[in-house]
C-alpha positions as CSV (number, residue, x, y, z in Angstrom):
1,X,43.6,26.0,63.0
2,X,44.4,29.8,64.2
3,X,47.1,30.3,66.3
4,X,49.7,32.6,67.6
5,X,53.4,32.4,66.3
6,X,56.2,33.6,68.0
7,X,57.9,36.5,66.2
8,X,61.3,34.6,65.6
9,X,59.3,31.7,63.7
10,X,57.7,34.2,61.3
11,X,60.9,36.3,60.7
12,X,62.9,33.0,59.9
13,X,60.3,32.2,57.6
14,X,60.6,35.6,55.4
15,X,64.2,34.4,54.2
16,X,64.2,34.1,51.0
17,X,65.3,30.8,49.4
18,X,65.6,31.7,45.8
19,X,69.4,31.0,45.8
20,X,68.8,27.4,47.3
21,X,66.7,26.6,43.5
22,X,69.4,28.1,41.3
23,X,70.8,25.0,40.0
24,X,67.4,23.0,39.4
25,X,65.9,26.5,37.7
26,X,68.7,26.9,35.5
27,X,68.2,23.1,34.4
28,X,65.1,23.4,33.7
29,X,65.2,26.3,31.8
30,X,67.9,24.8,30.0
31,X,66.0,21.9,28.7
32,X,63.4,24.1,28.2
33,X,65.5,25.5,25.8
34,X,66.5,23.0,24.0
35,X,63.8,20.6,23.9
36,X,60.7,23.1,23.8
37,X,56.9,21.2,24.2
38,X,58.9,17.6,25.0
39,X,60.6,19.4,27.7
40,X,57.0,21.2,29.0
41,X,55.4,17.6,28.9
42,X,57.9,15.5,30.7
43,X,58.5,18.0,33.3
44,X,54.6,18.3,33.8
45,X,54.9,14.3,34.1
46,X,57.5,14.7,36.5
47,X,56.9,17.4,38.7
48,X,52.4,17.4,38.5
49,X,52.2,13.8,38.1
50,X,50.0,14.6,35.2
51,X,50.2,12.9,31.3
52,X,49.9,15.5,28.7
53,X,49.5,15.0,25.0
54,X,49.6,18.8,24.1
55,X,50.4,22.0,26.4
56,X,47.3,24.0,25.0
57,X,43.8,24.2,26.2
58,X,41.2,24.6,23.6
59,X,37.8,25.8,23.7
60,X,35.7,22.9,24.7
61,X,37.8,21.9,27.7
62,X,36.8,25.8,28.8
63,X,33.1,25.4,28.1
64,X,33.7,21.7,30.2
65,X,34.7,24.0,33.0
66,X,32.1,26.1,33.2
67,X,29.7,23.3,33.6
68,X,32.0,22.2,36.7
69,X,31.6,25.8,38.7
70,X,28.6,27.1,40.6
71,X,26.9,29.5,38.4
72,X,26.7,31.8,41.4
73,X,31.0,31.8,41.4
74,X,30.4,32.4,37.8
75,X,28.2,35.0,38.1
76,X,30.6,36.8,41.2
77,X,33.9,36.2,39.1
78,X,31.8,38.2,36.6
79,X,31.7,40.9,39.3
80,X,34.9,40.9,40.5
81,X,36.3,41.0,36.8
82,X,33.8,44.7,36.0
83,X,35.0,46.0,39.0
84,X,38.9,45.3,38.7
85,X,38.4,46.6,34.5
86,X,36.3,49.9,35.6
87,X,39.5,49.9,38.3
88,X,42.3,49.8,36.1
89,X,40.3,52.1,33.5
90,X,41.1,54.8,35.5
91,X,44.7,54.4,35.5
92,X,45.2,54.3,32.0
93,X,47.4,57.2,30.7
94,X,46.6,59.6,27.8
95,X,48.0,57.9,24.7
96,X,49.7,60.9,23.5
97,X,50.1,64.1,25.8
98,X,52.1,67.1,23.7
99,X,53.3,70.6,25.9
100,X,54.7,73.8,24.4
101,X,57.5,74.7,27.2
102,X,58.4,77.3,25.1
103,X,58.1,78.6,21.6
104,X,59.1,76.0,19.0
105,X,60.0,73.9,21.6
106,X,57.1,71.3,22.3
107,X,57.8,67.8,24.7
108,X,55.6,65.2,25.4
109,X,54.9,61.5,26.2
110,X,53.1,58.7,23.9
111,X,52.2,55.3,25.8
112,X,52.7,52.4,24.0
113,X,51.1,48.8,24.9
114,X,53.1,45.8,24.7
115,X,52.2,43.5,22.1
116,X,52.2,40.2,24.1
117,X,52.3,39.5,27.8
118,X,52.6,36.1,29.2
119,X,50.4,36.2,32.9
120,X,51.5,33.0,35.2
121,X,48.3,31.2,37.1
122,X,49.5,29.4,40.3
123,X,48.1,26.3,41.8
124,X,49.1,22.9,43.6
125,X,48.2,24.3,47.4
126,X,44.8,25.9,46.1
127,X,43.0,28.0,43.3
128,X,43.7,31.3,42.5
129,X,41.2,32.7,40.1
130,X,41.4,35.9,41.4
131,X,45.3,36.2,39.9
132,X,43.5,35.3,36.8
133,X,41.2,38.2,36.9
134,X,44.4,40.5,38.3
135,X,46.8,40.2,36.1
136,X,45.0,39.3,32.5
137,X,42.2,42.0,33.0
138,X,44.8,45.1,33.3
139,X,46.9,44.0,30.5
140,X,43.1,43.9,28.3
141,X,42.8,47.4,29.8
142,X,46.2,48.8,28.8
143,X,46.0,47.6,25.4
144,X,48.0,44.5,24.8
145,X,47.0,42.6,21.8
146,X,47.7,39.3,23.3
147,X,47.2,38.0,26.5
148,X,48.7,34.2,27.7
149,X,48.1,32.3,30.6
150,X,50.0,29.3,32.0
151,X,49.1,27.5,35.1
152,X,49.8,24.1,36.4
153,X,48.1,20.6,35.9
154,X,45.5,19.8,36.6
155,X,44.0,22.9,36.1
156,X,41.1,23.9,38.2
157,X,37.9,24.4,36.8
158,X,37.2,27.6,38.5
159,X,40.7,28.8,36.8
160,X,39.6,28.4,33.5
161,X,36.3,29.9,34.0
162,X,38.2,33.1,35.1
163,X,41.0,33.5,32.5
164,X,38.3,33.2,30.1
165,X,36.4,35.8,32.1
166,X,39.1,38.1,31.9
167,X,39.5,37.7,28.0
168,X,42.9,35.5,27.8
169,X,43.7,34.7,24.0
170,X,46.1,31.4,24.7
171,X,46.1,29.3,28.1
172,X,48.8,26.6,28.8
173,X,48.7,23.5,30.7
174,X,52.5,24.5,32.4
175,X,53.2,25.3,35.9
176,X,56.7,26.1,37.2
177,X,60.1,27.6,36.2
178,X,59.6,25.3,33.1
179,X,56.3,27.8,32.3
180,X,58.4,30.6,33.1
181,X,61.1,29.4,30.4
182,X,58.8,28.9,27.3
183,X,57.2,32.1,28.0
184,X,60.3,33.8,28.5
185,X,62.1,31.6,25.2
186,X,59.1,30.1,23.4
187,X,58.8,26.6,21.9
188,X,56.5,24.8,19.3
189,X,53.3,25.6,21.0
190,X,54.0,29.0,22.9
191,X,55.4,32.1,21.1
192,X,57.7,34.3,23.3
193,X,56.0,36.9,25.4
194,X,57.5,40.4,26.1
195,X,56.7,40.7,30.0
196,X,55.8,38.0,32.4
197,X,53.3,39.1,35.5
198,X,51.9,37.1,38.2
199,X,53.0,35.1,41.2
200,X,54.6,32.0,41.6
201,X,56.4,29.7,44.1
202,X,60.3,29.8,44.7
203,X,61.0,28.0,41.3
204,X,58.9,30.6,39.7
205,X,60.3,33.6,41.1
206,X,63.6,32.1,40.4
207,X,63.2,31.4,36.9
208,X,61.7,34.8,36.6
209,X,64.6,36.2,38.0
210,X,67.2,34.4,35.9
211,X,65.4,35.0,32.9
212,X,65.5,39.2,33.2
213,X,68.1,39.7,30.5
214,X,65.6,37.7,28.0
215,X,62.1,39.1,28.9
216,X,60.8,41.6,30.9
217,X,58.9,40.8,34.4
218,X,56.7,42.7,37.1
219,X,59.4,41.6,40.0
220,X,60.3,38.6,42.1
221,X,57.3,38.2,44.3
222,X,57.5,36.8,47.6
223,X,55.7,35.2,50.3
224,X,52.2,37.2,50.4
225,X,51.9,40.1,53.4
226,X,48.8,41.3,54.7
227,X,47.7,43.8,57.8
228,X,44.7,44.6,58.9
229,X,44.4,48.1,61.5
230,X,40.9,47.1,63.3
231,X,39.4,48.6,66.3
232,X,35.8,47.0,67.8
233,X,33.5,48.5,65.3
234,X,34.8,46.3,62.8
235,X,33.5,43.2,61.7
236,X,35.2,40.2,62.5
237,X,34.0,38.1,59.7
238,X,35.4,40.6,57.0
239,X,38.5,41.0,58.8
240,X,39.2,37.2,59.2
241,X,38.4,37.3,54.9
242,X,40.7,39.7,54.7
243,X,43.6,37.6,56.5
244,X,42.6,34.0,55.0
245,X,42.8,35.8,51.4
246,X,46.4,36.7,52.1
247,X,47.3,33.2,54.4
248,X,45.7,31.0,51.7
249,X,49.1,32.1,49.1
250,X,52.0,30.0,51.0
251,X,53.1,28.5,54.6
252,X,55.2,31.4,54.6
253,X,52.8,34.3,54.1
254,X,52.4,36.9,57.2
255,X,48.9,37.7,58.0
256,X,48.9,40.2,60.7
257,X,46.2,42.0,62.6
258,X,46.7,44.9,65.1
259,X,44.4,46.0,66.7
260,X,43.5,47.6,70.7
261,X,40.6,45.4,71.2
262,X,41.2,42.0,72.5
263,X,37.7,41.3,71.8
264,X,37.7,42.0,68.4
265,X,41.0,40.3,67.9
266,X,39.4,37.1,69.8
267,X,36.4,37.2,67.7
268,X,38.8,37.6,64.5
269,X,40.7,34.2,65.8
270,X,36.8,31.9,66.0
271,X,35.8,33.5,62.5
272,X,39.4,31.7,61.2
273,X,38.9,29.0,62.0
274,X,34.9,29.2,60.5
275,X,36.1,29.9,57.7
276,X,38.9,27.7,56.9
């Protein structure tokens, strides 16, 4: 249901509440750490309500999946994943550029992929394939040689379908900090990564956070923020995409629209509540 909040409700909201987790992240990293794949499957049990008897997903539970999803969200995942690759293909550096500043003296940079990057798949509220596709697909691009995935049980269909899409070597049935920690420290199953990317909840970002010293990460994300600067030519349905995509991440997440048309802005507020 769309509705209009009060500013005070959506700035007490923005607080972040990573310091309120510390002692249950560092637990869990801790028995993490000591009790490696035992530790992944009871806290699984405990926190997802879900049974494992291993952590890894093999290759016929991925071709299972892709008999569960709509070939046409097959077929647009497919899309999505040339588009964000021909993307990021333009950012990629030179590997080696060499400069003569002066004579005898030449300077220069060489780029050098990581050799392993662990990319975190969130669920529990909803599905994101689309991080899938974001964070796996410009690692592939840059050059890593091995790309992970963990994300939390159950895992949706649609999420497997796009991990595999965007060419992930490994994927993990393990959500949360504990995910975080056997990237970050390994165990049995899951070799240590070098960097951990992606978004998580608060237990995630936490565990992210208090891992730093032990692996590299892109940076504590927060609740999701999204604008949109409209006036009357635009379409309402796109806009109201534009703001589900961002509201869909977390209660918390600020999806804003400004705009000087009170039309368009009514408009906006039916097609949100269309689409969700």
């Amino acid at each position: 249901m769309w509705q209009q909040l009060e500013e005070g409700f959506w700035q007490k909201n923005r607080v972040s509440t990573t310091k309120d987790v510390t002692d249950i992240v560092a637990g869990i990293i801790d028995q993490v750490s000591k009790d490696g794949d035992k530790a992944l499957i009871e806290l699984t049990e405990k926190f997802d309500k879900v049974k494992l008897k291993t952590v890894q997903v093999y290759r016929d539970e991925i071709d299972d999946a892709y008999e569960k999803v709509d070939p046409i969200l097959v077929e647009e995942l497919e899309n999505a994943a040339f588009n964000i690759q021909r993307f990021h293909e333009m950012q990629v550096p030179d590997d080696l550029w060499l400069r003569e500043v002066e004579p005898g003296i030449t300077l220069g940079v060489k780029s050098t992929p990581l050799e392993r990057v662990g990319c975190y798949i969130p669920g529990g509220r909803a599905a994101y394939p689309s991080t899938a596709l974001m964070t796996v697909i410009p690692a592939r691009v840059a050059g890593v040689e091995e790309v992970i995935c963990c994300t939390p049980a159950p895992v949706n269909p649609a999420i497997l379908v796009a991990m595999d899409i965007a060419g992930a070597d490994e994927i993990y049935t393990v959500g949360g900090a504990q995910a975080v920690a056997a990237m970050a420290l390994g165990t049995e199953s899951i070799e240590p990564v070098q960097k951990i990317v992606g978004p998580g909840n608060v237990f995630v970002t936490k565990a992210k956070m208090m891992l730093r010293d032990v692996v590299e990460i892109d940076f504590p994300a927060g609740p999701s923020e999204g604008a949109v600067l409209a006036d009357s030519s635009a379409d309402p349905a796109f806009v109201a995409a534009d703001l589900v995509a961002q509201a869909e991440h977390d209660p918390s997440s600020a999806s804003i629209l400004i705009s000087d048309s009170e039309e368009l802005a009514l408009a906006v507020g039916n097609e949100i509540e269309k689409q969700t």
